[in-house]
C-alpha positions in Angstrom: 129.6 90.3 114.1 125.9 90.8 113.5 125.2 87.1 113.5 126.9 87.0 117.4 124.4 90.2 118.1 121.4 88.6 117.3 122.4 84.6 118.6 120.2 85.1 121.8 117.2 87.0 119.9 117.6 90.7 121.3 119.7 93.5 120.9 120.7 95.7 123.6 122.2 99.1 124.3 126.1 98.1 124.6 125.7 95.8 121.6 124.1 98.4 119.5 126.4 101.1 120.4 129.3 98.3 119.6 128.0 97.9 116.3 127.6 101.3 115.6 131.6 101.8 116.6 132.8 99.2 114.6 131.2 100.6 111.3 132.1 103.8 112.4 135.6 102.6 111.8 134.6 101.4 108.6 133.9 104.7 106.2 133.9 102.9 103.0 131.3 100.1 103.8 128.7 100.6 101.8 125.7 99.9 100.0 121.7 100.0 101.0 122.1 97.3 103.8 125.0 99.1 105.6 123.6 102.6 104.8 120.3 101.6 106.5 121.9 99.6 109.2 123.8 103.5 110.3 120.8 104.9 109.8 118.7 103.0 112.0 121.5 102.8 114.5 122.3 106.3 114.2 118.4 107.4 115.1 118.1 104.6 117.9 121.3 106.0 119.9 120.9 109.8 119.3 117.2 109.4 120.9 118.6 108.0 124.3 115.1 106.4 124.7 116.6 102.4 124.2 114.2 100.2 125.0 113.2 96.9 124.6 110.8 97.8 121.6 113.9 99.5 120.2 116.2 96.4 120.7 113.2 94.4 118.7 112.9 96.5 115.8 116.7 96.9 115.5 117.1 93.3 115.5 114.3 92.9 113.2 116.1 95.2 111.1 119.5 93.2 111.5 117.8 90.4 110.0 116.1 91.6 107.4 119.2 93.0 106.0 121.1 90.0 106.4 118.0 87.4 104.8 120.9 86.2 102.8 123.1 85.4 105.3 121.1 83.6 108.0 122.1 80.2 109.3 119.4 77.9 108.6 118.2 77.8 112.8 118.0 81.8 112.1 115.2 81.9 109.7 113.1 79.8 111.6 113.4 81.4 115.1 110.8 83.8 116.1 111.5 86.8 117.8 110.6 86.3 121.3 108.0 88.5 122.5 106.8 89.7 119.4 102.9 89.2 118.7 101.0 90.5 115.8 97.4 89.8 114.3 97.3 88.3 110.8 94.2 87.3 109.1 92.4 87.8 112.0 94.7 85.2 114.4 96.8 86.4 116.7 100.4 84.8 115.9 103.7 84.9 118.1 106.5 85.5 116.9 107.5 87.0 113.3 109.8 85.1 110.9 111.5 86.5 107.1 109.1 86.1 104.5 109.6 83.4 102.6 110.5 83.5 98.7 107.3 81.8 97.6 107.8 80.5 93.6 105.6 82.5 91.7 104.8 84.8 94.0 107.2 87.6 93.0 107.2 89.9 89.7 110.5 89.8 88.4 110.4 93.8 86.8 113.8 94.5 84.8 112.5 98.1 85.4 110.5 99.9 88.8 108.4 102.9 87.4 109.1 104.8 90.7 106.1 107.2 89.4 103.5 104.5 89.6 101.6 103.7 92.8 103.0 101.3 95.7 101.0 99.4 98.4 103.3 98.5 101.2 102.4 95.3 103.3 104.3 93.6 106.1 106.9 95.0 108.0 110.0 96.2 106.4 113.5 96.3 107.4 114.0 99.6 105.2 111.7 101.2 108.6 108.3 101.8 109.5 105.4 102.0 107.3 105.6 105.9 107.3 109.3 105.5 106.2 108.7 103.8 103.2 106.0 105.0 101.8 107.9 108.3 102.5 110.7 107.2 100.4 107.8 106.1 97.6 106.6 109.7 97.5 110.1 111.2 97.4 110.7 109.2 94.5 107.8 110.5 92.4 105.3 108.0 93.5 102.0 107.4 94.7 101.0 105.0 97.9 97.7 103.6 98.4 96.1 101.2 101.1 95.1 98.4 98.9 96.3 98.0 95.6 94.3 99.3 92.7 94.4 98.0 89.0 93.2 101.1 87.4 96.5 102.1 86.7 100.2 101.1 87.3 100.4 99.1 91.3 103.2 97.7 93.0 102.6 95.9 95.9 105.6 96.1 98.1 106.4 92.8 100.5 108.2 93.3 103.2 111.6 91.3 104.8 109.4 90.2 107.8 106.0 88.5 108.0 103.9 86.0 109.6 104.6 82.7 109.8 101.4 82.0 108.3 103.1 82.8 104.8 104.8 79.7 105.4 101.7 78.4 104.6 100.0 80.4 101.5 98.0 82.8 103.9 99.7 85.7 102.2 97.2 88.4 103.6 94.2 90.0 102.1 96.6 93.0 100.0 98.5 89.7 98.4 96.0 88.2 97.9 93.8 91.0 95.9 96.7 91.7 94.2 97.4 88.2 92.7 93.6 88.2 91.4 93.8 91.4 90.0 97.4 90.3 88.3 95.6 87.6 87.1 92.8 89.2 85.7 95.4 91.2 83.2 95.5 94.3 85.6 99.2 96.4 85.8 99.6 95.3 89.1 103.1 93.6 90.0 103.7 92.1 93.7 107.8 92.6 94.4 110.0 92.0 97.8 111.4 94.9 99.4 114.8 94.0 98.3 113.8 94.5 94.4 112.0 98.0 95.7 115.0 99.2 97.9 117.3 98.5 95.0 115.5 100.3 92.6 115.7 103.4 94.8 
């Protein structure tokens, strides 16, 4: 049903409030994807402000959650409208971050005390939602990361499609030196954050 949503690349009103009846009939879905999926519904209809800003971040939402699910045309097909500035370029458009081989830390265990750097844009919410959800948690959230002590930097769902291309950002990028240099720093995808909540 999602996948039908998002064919034509926005969301609006009656398809949002559809959605948010048919899992309304479904109680016992659930898991982080559809808990965050009612959420974000939930606070989009109750504000009665729908807009086409709101239809873009719901569907960027929609497709962050279902990364796994995606029909190959889907994870190449920007989001029309959508600009953002990455490494000083403007760039159209905003596709799921790819899963880059050897990017990611593969942590059995997330010290949800330690410190977390967020980058990208994140299907869990806005910035301020996840690095509230850090802090809840007993952690710390920082700017950049920092290799003085324990560092996560958290990559979100969605990202440029520069990362297509190993321009991962400067925050990745200080990260992976500092990694290298021995430093407790760890670079993880939202998913393996969002889980370990």
């Amino acid at each position: 049903m999602a996948l039908g949503i998002m064919a034509d690349g926005v969301i609006n009103v009656s398809e949002a409030e559809m959605l948010a009846r048919w899992l309304a009939m479904r109680p016992d879905a659930g898991g982080y994807a559809v808990q965050t999926l009612r959420e974000r519904l939930d606070a989009v209809l109750q504000s009665g402000d729908f807009n086409c800003r709101t239809g873009k971040a719901l569907f960027q939402t929609l497709k962050g959650l279902l990364a796994g699910f995606l029909p190959e045309w889907m994870h190449e097909t920007p989001v029309p409208g959508v600009a953002t500035v990455h490494s000083g370029r403007t760039v159209q458009g905003l596709v799921l971050t790819p899963d880059i081989p050897g990017l990611y830390d593969k942590p059995c265990y997330i010290d949800l005390t330690a410190t977390f750097c967020f980058t990208g844009i994140f299907a869990y919410g806005e910035r301020s939602d996840v690095e509230a959800a850090a802090v809840a948690h007993g952690g710390s959230t920082c700017g950049h990361p920092v290799k003085s002590r324990p560092c996560y930097v958290v990559v979100g769902s969605v990202a440029s499609p520069d990362w297509a291309h190993g321009h991962y950002g400067r925050k990745v990028e200080q990260a992976m030196r500092f990694r290298e240099e021995g430093a407790p720093v760890q670079i993880i995808s939202e998913d393996t954050w969002a889980a370990a909540l």
